[in-house]
VEXZALO-108765 format. One record per atom (N, C-alpha, C, CB): residue in one letter; x negated, y negated, z negated. Coordinates in steps of 0.2 Angstrom, whole numbers, plus 2048, in hexadecimal, padded with zeros to 3 digits. Glycine has a CB too. Layout:
BEGIN
aXYZ
...
# end
This chain:
BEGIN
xEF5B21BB7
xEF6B29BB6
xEFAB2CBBC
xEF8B2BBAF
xF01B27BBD
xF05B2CBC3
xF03B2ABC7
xF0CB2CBC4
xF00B24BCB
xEFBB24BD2
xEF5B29BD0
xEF7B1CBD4
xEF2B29BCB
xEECB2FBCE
xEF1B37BCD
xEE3B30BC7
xEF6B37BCB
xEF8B3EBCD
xEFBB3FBD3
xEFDB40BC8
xEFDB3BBD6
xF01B3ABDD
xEFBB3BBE3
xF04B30BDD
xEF6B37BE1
xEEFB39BE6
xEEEB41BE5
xEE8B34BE3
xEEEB41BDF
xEEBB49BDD
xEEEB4DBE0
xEEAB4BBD6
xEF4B4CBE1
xEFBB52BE3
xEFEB52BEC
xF03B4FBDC
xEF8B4BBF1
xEF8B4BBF7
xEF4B4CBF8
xEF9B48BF9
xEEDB4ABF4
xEE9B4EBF6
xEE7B56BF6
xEE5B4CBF6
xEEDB5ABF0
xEECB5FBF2
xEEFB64BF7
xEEDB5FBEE
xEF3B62BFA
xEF8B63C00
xEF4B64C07
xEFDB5EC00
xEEFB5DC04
xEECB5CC0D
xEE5B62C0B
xEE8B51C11
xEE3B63C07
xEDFB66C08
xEE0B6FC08
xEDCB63C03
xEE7B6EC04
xEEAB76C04
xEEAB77C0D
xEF3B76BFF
xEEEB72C0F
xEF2B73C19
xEEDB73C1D
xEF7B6CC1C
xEE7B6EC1C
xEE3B6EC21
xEDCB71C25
xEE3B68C20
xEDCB74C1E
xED7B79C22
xED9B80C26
xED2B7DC1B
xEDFB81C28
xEE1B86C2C
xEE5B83C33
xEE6B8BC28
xEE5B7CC32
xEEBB79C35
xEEAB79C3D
xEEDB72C32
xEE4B79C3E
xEE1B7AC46
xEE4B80C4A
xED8B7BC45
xEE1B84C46
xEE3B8CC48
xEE9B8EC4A
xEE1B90C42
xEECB8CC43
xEF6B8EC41
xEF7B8AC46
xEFCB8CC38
xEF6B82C48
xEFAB82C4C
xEF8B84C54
xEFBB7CC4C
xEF4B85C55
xEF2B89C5C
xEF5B8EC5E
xEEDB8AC5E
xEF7B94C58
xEFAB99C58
xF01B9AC57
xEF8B9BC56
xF07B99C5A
xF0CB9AC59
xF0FB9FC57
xF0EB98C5B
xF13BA2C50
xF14BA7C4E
xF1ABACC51
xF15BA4C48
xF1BBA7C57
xF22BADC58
xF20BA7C61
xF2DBADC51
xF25BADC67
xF23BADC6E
xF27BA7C70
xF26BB3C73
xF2ABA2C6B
xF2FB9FC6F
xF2CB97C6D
xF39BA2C6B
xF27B97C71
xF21B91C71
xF24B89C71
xF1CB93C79
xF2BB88C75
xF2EB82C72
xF31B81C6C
xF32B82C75
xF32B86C69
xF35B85C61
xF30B85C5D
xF3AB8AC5F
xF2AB84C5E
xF23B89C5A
xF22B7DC5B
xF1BB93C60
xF21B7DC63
xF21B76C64
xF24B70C60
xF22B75C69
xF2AB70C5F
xF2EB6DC5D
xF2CB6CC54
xF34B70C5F
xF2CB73C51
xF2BB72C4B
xF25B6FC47
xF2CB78C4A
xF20B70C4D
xF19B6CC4D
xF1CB65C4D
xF13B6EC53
xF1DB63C50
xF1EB5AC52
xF25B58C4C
xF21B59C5C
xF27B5DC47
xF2DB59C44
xF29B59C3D
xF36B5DC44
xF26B5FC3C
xF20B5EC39
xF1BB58C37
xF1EB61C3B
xF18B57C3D
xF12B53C3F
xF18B4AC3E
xF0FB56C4A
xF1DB49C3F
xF21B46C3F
xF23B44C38
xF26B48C44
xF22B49C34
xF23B48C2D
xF1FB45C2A
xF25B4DC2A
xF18B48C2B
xF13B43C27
xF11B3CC2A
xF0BB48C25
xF11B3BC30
xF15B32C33
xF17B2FC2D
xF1CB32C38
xF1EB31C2D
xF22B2EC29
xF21B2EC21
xF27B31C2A
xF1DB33C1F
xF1BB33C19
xF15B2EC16
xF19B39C19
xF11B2EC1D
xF09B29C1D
xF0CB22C1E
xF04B2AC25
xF12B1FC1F
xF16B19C20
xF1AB17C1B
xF19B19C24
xF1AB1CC17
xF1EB1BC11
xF27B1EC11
xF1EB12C11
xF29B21C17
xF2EB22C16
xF30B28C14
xF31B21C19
xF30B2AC0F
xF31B30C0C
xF36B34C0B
xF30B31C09
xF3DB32C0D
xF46B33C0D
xF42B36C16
xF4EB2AC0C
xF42B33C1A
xF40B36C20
xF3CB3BC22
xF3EB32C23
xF37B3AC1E
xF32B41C1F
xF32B45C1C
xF2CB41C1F
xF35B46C15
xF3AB4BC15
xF40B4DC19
xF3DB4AC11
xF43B4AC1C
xF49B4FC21
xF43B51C28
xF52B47C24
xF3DB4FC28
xF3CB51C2D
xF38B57C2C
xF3BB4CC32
xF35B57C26
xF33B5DC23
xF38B62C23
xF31B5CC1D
xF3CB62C1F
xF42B66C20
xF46B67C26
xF46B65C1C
xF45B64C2C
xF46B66C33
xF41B6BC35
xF45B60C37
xF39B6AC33
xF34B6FC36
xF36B76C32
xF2BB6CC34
xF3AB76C2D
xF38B7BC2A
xF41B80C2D
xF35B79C20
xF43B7CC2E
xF4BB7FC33
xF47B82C38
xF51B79C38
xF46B80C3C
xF40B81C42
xF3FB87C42
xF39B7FC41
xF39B88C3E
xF35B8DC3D
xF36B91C39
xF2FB8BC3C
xF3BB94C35
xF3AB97C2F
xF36B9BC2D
xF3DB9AC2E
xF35B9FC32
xF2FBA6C2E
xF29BA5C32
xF32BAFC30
xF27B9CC33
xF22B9DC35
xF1DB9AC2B
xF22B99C3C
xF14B9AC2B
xF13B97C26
xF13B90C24
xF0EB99C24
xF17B8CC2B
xF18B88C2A
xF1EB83C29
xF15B88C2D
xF24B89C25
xF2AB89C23
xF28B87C1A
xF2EB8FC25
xF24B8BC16
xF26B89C11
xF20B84C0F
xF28B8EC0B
xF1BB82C13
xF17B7BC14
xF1DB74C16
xF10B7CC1B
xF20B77C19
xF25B72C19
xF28B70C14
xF2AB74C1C
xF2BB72C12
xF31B74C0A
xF2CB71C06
xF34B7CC06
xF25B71C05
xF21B6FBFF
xF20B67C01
xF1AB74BFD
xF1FB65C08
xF1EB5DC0B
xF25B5AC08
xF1DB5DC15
xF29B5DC09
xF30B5BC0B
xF30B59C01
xF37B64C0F
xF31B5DBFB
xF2EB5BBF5
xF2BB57BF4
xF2AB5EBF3
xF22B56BF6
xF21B51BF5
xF20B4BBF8
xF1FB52BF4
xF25B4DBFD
xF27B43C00
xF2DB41BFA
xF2CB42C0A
xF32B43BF9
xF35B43BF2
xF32B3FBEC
xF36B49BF0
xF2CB44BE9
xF2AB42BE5
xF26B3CBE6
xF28B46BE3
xF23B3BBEB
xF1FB36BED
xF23B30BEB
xF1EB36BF5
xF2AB2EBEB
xF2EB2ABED
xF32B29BE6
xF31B2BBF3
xF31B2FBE0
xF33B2EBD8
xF3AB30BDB
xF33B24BD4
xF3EB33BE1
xF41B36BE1
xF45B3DBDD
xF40B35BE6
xF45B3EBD7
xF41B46BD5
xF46B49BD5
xF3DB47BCE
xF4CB4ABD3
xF51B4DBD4
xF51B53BDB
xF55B47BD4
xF4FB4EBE0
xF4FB52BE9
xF4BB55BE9
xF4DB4DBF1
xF44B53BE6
xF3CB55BE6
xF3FB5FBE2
xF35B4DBDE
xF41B5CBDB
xF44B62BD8
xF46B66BDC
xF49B61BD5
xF4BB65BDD
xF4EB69BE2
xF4DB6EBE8
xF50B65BE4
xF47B69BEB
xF44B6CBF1
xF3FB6FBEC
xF41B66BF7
xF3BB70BE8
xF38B74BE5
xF3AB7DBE2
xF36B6FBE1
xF42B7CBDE
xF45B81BDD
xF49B85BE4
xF47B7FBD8
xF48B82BE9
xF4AB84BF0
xF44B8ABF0
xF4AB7CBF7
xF40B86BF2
xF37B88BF2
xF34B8EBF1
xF33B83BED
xF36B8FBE7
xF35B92BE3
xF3AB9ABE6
xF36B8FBDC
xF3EB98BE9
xF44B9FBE8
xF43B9FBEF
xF4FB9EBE4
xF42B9CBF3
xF44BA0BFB
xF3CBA2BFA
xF48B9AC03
xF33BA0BF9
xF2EBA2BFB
xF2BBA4BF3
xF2BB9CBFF
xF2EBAABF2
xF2ABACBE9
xF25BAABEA
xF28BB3BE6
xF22BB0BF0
xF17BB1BEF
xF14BAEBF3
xF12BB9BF0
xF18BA6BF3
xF12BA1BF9
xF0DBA1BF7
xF13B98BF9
xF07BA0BF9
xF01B9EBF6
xF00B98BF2
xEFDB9DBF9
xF05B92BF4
xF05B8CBF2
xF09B8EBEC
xF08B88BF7
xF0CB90BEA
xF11B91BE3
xF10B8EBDC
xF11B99BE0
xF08B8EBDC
xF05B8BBD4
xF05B83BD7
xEF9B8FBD0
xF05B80BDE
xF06B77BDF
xF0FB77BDB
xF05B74BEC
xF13B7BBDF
xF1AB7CBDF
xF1CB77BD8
xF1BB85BDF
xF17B7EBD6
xF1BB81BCD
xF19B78BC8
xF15B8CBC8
xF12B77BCC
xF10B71BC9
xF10B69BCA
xF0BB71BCB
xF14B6BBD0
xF19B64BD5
xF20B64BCF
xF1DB67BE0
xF22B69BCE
xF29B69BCB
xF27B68BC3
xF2DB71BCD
xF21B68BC0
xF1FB67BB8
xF1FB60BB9
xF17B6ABB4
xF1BB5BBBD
xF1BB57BBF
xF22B52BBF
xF19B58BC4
xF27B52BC2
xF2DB50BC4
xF2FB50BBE
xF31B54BC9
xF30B55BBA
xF36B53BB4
xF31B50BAF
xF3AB5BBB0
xF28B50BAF
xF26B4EBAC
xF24B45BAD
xF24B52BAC
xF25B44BB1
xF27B3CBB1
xF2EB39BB1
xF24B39BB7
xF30B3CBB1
xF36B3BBAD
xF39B3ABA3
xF37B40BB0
xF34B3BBA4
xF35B3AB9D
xF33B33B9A
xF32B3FB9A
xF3AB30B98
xF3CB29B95
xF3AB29B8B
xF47B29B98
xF3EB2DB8B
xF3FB2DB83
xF40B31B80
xF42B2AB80
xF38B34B7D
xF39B3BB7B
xF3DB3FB75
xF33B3EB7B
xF3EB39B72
xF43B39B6B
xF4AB3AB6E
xF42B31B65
xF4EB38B72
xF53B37B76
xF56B3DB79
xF50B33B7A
xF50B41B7F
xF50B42B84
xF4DB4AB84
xF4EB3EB88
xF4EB4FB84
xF4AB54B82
xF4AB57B8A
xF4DB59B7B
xF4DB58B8D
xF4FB5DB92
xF48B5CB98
xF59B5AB95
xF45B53B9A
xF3FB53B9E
xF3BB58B9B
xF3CB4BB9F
xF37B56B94
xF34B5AB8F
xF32B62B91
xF37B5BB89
xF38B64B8F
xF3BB6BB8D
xF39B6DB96
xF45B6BB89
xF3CB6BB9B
xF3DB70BA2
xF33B6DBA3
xF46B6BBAA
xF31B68BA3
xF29B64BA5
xF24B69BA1
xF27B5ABA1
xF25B6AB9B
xF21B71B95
xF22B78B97
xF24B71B8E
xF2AB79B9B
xF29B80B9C
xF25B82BA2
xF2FB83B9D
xF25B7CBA7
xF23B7EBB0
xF19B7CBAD
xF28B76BB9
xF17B79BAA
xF12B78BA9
xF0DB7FBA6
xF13B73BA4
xF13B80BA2
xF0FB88B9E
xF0EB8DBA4
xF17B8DB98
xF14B8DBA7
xF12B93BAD
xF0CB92BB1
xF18B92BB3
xF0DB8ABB1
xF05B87BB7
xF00B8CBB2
xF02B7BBB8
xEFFB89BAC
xEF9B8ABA9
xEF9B93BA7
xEF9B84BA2
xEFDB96BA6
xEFCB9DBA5
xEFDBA3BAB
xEFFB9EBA0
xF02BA1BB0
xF01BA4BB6
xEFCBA4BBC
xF05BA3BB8
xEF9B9BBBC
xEF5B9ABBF
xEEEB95BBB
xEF9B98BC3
xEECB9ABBA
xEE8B97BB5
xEE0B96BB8
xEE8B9DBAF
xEDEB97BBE
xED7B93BC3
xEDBB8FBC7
xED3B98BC9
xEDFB8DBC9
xEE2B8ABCE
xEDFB82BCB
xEECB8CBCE
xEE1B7EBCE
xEDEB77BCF
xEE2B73BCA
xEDDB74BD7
xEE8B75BC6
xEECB72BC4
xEEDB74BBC
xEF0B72BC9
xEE8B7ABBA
xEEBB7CBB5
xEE8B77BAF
xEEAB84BB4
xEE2B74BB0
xEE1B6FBAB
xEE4B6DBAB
xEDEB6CBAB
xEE7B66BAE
xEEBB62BAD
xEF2B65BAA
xEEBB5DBB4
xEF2B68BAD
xEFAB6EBA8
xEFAB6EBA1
xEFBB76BA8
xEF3B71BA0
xEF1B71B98
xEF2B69B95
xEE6B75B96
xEEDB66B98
xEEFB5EB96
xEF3B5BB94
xEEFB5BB98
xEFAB5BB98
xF01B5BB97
xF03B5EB93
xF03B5DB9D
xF03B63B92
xF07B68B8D
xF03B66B85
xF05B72B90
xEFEB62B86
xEFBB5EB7F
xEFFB58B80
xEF0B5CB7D
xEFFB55B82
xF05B4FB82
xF0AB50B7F
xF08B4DB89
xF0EB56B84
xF14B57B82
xF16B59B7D
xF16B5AB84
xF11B5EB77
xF13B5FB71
xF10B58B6E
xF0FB66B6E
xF0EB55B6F
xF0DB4EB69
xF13B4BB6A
xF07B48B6B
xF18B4CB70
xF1FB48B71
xF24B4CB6D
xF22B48B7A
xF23B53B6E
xF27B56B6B
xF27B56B65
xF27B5AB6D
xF1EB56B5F
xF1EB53B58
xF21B4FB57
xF1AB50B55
xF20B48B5C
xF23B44B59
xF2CB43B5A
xF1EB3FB5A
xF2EB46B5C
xF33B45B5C
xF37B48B56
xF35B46B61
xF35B4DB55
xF35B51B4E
xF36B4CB47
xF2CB54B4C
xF2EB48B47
xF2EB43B44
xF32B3EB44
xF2BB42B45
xF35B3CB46
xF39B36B4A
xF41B3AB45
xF39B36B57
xF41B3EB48
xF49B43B43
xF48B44B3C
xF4BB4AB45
xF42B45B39
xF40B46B32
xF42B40B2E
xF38B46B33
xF40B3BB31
xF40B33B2E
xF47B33B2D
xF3CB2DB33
xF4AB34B33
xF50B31B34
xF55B33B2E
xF54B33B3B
xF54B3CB2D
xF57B3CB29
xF53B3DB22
xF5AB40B2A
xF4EB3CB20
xF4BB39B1B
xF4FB31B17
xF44B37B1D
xF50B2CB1C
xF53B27B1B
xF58B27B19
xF52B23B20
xF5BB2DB1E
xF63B2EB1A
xF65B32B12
xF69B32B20
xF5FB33B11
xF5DB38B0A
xF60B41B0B
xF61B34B01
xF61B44B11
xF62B47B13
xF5AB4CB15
xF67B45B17
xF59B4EB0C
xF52B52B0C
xF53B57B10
xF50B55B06
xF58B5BB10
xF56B63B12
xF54B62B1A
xF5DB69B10
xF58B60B1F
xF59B5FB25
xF4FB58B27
xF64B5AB25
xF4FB56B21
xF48B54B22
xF42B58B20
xF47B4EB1E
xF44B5DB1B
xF3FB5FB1B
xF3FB67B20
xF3DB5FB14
xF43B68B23
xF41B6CB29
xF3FB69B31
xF47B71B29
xF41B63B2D
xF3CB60B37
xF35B60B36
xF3FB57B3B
xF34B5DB2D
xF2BB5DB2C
xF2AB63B2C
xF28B5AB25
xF2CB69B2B
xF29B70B2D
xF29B72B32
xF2DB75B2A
xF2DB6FB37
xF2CB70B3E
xF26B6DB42
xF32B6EB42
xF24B69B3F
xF1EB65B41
xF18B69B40
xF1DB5FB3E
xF18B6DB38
xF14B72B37
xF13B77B3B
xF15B74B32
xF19B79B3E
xF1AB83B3F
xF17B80B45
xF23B89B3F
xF1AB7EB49
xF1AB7DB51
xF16B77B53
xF21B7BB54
xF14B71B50
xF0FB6DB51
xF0AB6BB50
xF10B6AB4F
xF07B70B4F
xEFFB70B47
xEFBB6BB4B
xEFAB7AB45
xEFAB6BB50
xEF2B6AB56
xEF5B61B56
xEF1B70B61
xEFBB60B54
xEFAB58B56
xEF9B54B50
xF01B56B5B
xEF9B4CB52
xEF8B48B4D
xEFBB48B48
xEF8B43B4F
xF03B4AB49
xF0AB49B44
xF08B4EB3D
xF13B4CB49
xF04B51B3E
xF01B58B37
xF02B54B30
xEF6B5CB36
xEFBB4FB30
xEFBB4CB29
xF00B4BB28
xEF9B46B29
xF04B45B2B
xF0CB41B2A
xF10B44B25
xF11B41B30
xF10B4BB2B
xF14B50B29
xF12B53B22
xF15B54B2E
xF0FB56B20
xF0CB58B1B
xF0DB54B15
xF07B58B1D
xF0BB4EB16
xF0CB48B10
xF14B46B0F
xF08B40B11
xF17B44B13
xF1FB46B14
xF20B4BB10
xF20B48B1B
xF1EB52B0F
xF23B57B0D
xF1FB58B06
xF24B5EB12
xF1AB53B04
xF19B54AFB
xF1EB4EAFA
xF0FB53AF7
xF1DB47AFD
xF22B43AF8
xF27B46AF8
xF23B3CAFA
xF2DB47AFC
xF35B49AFD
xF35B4EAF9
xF39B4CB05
xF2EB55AF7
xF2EB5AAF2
xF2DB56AE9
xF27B61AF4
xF29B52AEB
xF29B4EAE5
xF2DB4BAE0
xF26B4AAE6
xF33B47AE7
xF39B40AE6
xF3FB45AE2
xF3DB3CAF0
xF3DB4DAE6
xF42B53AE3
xF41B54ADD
xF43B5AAE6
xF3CB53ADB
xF3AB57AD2
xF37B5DAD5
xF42B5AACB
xF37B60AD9
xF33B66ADD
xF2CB66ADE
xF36B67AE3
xF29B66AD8
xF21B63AD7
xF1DB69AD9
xF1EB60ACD
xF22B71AD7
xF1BB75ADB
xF1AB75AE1
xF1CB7CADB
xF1FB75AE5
xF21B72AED
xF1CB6EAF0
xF27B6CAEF
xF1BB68AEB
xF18B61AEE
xF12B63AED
xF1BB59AEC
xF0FB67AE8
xF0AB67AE4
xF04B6EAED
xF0FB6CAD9
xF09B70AED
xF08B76AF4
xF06B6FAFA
xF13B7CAF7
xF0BB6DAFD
xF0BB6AB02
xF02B66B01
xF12B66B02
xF03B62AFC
xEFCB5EAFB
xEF6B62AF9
xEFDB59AF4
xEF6B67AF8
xEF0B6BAF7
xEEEB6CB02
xEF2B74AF0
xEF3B6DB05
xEF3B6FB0B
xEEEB69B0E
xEFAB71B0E
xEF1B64B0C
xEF0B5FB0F
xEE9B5BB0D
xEF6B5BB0F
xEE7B5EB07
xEE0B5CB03
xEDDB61B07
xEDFB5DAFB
xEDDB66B08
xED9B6BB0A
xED4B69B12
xEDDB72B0A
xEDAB67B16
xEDBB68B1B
xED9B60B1F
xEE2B6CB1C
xEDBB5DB1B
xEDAB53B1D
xED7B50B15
xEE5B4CB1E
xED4B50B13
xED2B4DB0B
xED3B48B0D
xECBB4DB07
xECDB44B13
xECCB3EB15
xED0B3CB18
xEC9B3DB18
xED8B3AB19
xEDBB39B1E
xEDFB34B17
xEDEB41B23
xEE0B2FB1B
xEE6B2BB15
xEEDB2EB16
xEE7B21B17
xEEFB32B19
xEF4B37B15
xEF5B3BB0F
xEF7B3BB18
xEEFB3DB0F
xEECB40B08
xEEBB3CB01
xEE6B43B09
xEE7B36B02
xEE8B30AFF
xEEEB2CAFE
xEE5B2DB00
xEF3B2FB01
xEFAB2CAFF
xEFFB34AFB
xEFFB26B07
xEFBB39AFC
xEFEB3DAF6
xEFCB3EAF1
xEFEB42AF7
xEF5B3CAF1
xEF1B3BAEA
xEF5B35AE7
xEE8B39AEC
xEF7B32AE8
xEF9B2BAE7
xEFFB2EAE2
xEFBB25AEF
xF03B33AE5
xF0BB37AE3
xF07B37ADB
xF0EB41AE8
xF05B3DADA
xF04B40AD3
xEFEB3BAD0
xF01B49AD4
xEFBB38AD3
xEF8B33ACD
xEFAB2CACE
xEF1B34ACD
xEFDB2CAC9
xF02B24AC9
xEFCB1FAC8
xF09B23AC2
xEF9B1FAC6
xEF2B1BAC3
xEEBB1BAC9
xEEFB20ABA
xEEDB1EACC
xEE7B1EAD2
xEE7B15AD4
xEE9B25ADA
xEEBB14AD6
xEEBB0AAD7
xEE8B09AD3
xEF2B06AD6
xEE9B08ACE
xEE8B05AC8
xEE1B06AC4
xEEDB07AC4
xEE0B0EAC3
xED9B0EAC2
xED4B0DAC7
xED9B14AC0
xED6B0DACD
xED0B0BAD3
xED0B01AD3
xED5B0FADE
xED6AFFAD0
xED4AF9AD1
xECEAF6ACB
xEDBAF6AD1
xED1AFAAC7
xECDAF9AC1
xEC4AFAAC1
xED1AFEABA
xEC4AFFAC3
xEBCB01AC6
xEB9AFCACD
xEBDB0AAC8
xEBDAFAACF
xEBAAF6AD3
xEB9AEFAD0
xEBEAF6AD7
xEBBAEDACB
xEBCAE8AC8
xEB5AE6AC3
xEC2AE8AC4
xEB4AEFAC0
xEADAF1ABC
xEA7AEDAC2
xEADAFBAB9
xEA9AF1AC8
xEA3AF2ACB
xEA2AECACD
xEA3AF5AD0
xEA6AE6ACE
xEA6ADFAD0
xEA2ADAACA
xEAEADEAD1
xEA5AE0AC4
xEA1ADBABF
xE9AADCABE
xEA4ADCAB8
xE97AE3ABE
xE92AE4ABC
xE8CAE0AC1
xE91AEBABC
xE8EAE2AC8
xE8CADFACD
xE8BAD7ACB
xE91AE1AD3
xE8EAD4AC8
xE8EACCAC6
xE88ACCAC4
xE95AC9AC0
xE8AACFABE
xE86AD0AB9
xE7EAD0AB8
xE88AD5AB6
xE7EAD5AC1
xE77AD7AC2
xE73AD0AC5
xE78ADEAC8
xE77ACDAC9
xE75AC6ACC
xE72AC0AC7
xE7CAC3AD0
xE78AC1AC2
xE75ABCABD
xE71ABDABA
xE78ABBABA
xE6EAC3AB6
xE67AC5AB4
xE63AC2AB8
xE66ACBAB5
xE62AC3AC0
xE5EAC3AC3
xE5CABAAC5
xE5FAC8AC7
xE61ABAAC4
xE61AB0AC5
xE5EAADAC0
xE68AABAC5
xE5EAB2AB9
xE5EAAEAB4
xE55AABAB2
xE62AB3AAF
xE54AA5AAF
xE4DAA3AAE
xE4BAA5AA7
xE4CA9CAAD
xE4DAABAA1
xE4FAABA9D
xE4AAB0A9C
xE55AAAA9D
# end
């Protein structure tokens, strides 16, 4: 997945840079044709270094083109190479950086929705352990939203939506993961508002059932039978079929084991029974 995102995110660059690149460079934006030269070749000197693997180097020589030239358009194409040589290299912190540089010195680049998408990216591989670690999550979910609702044709808003379904399943389950914890420590109240948070703010991911069955037993374990009695009707309505519902059904009928075993036992017999008839010479 992060090599095909790594491809996807150079080759969006060459295709963003190169259809004008003939042109821009034949034209030099200002009279002073040696410095117009120079910035080209530190440039051109950067993706070298980049195509070779070094990307601490083609970064500083990106950010040389873009000293250069400032107010040419091939200052903040700089600043975005200069990024994603960084990221290229799991460097993210620099990549960061050179992105929020990016963002504040060029608001209305054209390039802004790659920007905004290079920087969801970064803090979003970053992410180790999401029970642990909220902060990759939390900054990877906000820059994502922006891709997906500011730039919403752009080439990147899918995969933004995509992500941002990941990410709430990390963020359920971390929910989850705190529920338990204090479940185990019989510290209901503080459990049963992390299983509510899974409800309010979680609904679309897997952790619903869980949750749901979770908050009739702990309403049950309480003596709070209208509670549990609420939660399980939700969770019949909405999953019948789901063996979390079968293990609330299981709460209020203490005999469901028992009587299911027993009927199976009928069925086993009759079934015998039937064979034997039919074997019989009689």
């Amino acid at each position: 997945m992060i090599i095909f995102i790594r491809t996807f995110l150079i080759l969006s660059l060459i295709l963003l840079f190169s259809c004008k690149n003939n042109k821009e460079v034949s034209k030099p934006e200002i009279k002073n044709e040696d410095l117009n030269i120079l910035m080209i070749e530190a440039y051109q000197e950067g993706l070298n270094e980049l195509e070779n693997g070094y990307a601490i180097l083609a970064a500083k020589k990106f950010n040389e083109a873009e000293i250069l030239f400032p107010q040419s358009i091939w200052a903040p194409r700089s600043s975005l190479m200069a990024a994603y040589s960084y990221y290229s290299m799991d460097y993210y912190e620099d990549s960061i950086n050179e992105l929020i540089r990016f963002l504040k010195t060029y608001p209305n680049n054209i390039r802004t929705d790659y920007a905004r998408y290079l920087l969801a990216i970064n803090y979003y591989e970053q992410i180790i352990n999401e029970k642990k670690d909220l902060g990759p999550i939390l900054d990877a979910k906000n820059n994502f939203i922006i891709v997906k609702e500011n730039f919403p044709d752009s080439d990147f808003a899918l995969d933004a939506e995509y992500k941002l379904n990941l990410i709430e399943e990390m963020l359920a389950s971390k929910e989850m993961y705190l529920a338990k914890y204090y479940s185990d420590k019989e510290k209901w109240i503080p459990a049963i508002n992390r299983y509510k948070e899974v409800l309010k703010n979680y609904s679309t991911t897997i952790f619903v059932e869980e949750a749901l069955h979770r908050l009739v037993e702990i309403h049950y374990k309480l003596g709070l039978k209208d509670e549990s009695k609420k939660y399980a009707s939700m969770l019949g309505y909405n999953y019948q079929s789901s063996e979390w519902y079968e293990k609330s059904y299981k709460i209020f009928n203490k005999n469901y084991v028992k009587e299911t075993i027993e009927k199976n036992k009928k069925i086993k017999k009759t079934t015998l029974e039937k064979i034997k008839s039919l074997l019989s010479f009689k």
